[in-house]
N, C-alpha and C positions, 0 to 999 in steps of 0.2 A: 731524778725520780727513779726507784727501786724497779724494778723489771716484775713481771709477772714469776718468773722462777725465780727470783730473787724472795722476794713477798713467800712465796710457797716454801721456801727453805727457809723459813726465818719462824713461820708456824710451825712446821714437821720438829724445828730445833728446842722454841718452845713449849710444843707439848709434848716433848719429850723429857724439859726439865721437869714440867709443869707434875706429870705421872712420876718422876722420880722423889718430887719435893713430897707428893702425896703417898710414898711408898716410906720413906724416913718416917714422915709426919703421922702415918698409921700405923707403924711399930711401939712407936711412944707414945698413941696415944688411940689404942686399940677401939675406945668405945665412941669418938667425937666422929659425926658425919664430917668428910671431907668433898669437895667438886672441887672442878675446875672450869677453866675457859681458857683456852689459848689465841692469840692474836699474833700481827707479827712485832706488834710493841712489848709482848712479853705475856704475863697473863693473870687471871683471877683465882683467887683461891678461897673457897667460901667455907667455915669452918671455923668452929669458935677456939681458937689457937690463940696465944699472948703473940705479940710482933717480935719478938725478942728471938723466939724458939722457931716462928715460921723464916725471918731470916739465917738464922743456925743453918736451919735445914736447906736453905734454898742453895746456903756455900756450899754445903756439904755436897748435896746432889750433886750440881753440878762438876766440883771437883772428882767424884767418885766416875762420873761420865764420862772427863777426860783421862782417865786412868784406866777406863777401858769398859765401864760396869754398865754395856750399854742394855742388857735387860733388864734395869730398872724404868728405863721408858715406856715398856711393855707393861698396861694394865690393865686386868679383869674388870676393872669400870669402867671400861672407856665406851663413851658413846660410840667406840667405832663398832665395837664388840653388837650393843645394840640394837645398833642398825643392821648389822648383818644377820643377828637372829631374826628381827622382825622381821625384815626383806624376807629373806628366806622361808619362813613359816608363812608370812603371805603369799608367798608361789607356793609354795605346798599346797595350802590351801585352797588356793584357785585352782590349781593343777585337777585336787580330787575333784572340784567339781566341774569338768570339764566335761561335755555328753551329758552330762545329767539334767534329766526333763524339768519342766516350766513348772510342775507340781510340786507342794513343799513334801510332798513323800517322797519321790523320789531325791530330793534335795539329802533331806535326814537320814536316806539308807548310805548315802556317800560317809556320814559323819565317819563312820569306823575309820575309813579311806582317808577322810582328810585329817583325823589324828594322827594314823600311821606314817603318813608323809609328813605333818610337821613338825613329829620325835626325831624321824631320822634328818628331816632339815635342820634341827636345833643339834642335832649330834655333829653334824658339819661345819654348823655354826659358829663354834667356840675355836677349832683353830683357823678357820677360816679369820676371823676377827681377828687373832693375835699374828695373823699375817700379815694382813693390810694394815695393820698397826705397823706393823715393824718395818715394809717396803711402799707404803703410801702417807699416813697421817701421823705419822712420828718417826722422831731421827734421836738414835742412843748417841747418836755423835756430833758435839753441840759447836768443832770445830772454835772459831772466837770468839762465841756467844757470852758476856759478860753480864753482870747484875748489873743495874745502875741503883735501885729504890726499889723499895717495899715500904709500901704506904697503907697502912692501916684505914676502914672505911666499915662503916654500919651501912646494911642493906635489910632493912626494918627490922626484925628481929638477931638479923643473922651478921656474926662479923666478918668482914671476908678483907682479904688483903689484895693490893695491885701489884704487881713485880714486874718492873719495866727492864727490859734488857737492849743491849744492844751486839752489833756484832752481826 
């Protein structure tokens, strides 16, 4: 049975191909939504993509990873990104209204206050996110991480593929 740090390097390696497979696969095909989901079995790629072209992409990444291209793991979608804006802009937010009385006027004189703090929260936000993307929820270095399938699947309207790795 896999180790807790074991399981945690096997996601960070995954959705690291996971964000690279989605950075190939949005050059070629600039206008098609792409997500993902990483696991430590491999992961989801949701995106109306032919299987032919998402596995292409998936070798590619991945080879391009071990050759050194580990800022492809790094992406602007990533739920990590997300979270840290939202977080973020919710303490702002709470922050401005911190003291401010039980009455909803004094509440509304804060608004100024609490937009100003969560501009410059979301200004911290963006490399804050591609931090902890790159030194907690993803790894550009996928070390012996291998494809095993990519298995095409309908998820009611949408097509999405599974990509099971191993390693």
């Amino acid at each position: 049975m896999p180790t807790l740090a074991e399981l945690y390097s096997r996601v960070r390696r995954n959705h690291g191909l996971e964000h690279a497979t989605i950075h190939l696969l949005s050059q070629r095909h600039p206008d098609i939504f792409l997500a993902g989901h990483s696991d430590p079995e491999g992961f989801w790629l949701l995106g109306d993509v032919p299987t032919e072209e998402v596995e292409a992409a998936v070798q590619e990444a991945l080879e391009r990873l071990h050759k050194g291209e580990h800022r492809l793991a790094i992406h602007p979608g990533c739920g990590t990104n997300y979270l840290v804006s939202g977080g973020l802009a919710a303490l702002a937010g709470a922050l401005a209204m911190l003291g401010a009385g039980r009455r909803w006027r004094d509440k509304l004189d804060r608004v100024p206050l609490a937009i100003m703090f969560g501009t410059v929260a979301l200004m911290f936000s963006q490399p804050l996110g591609f931090l902890l993307q790159e030194k907690v929820t993803t790894s550009g270095t996928p070390e012996g991480l291998e494809v095993v399938k990519v298995m095409p699947s309908r998820r009611g309207k949408m097509t999405a593929h599974r990509v099971l790795t191993r390693g």
